[in-house]
N, C-alpha and C positions, 0 to 999 in steps of 0.2 A: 794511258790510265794507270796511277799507280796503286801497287797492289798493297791492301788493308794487312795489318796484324791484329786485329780484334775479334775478326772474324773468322770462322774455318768453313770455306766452301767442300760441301757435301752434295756428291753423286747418287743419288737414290736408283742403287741398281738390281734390288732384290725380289722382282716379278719373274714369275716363270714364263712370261712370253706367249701365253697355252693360245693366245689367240693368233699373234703373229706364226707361228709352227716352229720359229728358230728362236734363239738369242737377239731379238732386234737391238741391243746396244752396239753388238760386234757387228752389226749389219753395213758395209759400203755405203757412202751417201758424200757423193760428190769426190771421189776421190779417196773418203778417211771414214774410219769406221763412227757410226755415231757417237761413241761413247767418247773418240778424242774430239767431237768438232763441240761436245758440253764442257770439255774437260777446257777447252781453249779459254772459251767465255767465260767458264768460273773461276778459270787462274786467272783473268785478266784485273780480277778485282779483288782476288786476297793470294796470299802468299801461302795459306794454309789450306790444304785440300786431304780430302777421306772419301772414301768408298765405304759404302754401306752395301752389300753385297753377302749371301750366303754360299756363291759360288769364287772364293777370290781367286783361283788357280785359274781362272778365265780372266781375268784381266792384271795377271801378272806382267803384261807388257808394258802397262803406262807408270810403274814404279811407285805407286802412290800405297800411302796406309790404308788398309781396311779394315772392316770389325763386320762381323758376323750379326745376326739379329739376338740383341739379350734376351729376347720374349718372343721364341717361333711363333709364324702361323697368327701373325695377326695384322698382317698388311703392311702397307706405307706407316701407319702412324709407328707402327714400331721400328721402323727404321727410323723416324724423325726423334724416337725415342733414343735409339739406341744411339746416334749420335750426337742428343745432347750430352746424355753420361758420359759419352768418349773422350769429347776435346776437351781442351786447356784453356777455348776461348766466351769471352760469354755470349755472341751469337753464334750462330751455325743460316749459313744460307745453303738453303734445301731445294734442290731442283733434281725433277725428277731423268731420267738417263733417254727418255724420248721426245724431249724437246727441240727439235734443228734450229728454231728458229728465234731461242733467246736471245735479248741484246745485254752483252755486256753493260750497257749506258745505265738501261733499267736496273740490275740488276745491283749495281754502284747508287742507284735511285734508292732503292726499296732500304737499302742501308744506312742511306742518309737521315731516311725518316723513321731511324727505328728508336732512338734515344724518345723514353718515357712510356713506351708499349713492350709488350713482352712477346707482339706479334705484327708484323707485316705482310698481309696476303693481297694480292691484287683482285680485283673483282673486275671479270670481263662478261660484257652482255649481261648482268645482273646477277653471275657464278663465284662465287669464290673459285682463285685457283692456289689450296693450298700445297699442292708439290711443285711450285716457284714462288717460297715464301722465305720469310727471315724469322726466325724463333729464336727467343731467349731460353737461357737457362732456366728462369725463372717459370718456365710452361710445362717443369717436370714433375711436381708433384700431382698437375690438375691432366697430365697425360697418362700418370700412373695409374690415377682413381678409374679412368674410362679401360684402360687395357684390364686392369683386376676386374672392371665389371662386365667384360670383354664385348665391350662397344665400340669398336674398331673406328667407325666414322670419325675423318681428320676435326671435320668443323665440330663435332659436338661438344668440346674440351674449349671453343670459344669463346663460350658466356660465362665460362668462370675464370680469365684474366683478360687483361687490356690491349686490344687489336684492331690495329690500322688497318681498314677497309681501303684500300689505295688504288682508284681507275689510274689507269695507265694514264690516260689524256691528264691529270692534274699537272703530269710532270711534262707536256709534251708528248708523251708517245700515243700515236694513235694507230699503229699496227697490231690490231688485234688477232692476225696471224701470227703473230707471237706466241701465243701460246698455245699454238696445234701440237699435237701430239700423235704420235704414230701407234695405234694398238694392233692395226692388222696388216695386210699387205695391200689391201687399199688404200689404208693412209699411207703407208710405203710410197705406193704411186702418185698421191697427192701431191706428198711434199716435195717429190722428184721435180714434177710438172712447177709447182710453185718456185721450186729456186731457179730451174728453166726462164720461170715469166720476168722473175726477179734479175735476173742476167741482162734481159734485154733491153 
C-alpha cells in the first residue's frame, strides 16, 4: 500500500489510562507494545505521522513528532484539535492509541472518500466512531466554537460542517471488531483472546 502525502496520520495518545491502572498504549500485545502495532497501520497509509500526547518523554522510543494539547483538560476533541493547527497537511487521519484491531485497507478507505466533506467517521452498530476518523482543516473553526463553550463531545461540532457517515460494509469491510477498543484490563483480555481466535 502506498503511503499518502496529503495526509498526516495522527496517534491520539493523551488519556490518562485511570481506567486501565497503567499506560495501556505502552502495554505488550502480541509481542509489540500497542502503540507500535497503531503506529504500523497508520504508517502504512501516509508518510506523515504525529503524536498528540501530553506525556511525550513516554514515547520517545518510536521517534515520531509530537505536540502537547493547545487547550488542556478537554478530552480527545482537543487532541483532534490540536493536530489540526499542527500539520502542514490538509487532512489529519485521527485514531485513537487503543485500537489493535484497525485495518490499514479501511483506513486508506476513509481517505478515499474524503474529497468534498470536511469529515469521515465510520458508523458501526448505528454509533459514530469519531476517534478512527478523517478531519479536514476546515473543522477548525466549528471545533473551536464548542471547546470555548467547553462542550467537549467529539460529534456535537458535526451539524455545523459536512460529514461522511461511512458503514464499513459500503466499502467491503464487515469486521466490526474493528473498532474494539481496550479501556480496562478486560478488554485487555478480550482482545488477547480475539487475536488468539483470529490466529486459528
Amino acid at each position: 500500500m502506498a503511503a499518502r502525502e496529503d495526509v498526516t496520520g495522527i496517534i491520539l495518545a493523551g488519556g490518562k489510562s485511570s481506567r486501565f491502572g497503567s499506560n495501556k498504549a505502552l502495554t505488550r500485545f502480541e509481542g509489540d507494545r500497542l502503540i507500535e502495532r497503531l503506529c504500523r497501520a497508520v504508517g502504512s497509509v501516509t508518510g506523515r505521522m504525529m503524536l498528540i500526547t501530553n506525556t511525550p518523554a513516554d514515547y520517545a522510543f518510536l521517534k515520531l513528532a509530537s505536540r502537547k494539547d493547545l487547550v488542556p483538560r478537554c478530552g480527545p476533541i482537543g487532541g483532534i484539535y490540536t493536530a489540526l493547527r499542527s500539520v502542514q497537511t490538509p487532512l489529519c487521519l485521527c485514531v485513537a492509541c487503543d485500537m489493535p484491531f484497525i485495518r490499514p485497507e479501511f483506513l486508506e478507505y476513509m481517505i478515499e472518500r474524503s474529497p468534498g466533506y470536511d469529515a469521515v467517521v465510520p458508523v458501526n452498530d448505528g454509533r459514530v466512531e469519531p476517534l478512527c476518523a478523517v478531519y479536514r482543516e476546515t473543522c477548525v473553526p466549528a471545533i473551536e466554537d464548542r471547546i470555548q463553550a467547553r462542550r467537549y463531545k467529539i460529534a456535537g461540532f458535526f451539524d455545523e460542517v459536512r460529514v461522511l457517515q461511512l458503514p464499513p460494509e459500503e466499502g467491503g469491510f464487515r469486521d466490526a471488531g474493528m473498532f474494539f477498543n481496550i479501556n480496562d484490563r478486560a478488554d485487555y483480555d478480550e482482545a488477547l483472546k480475539r487475536m488468539t481466535d483470529q490466529a486459528r
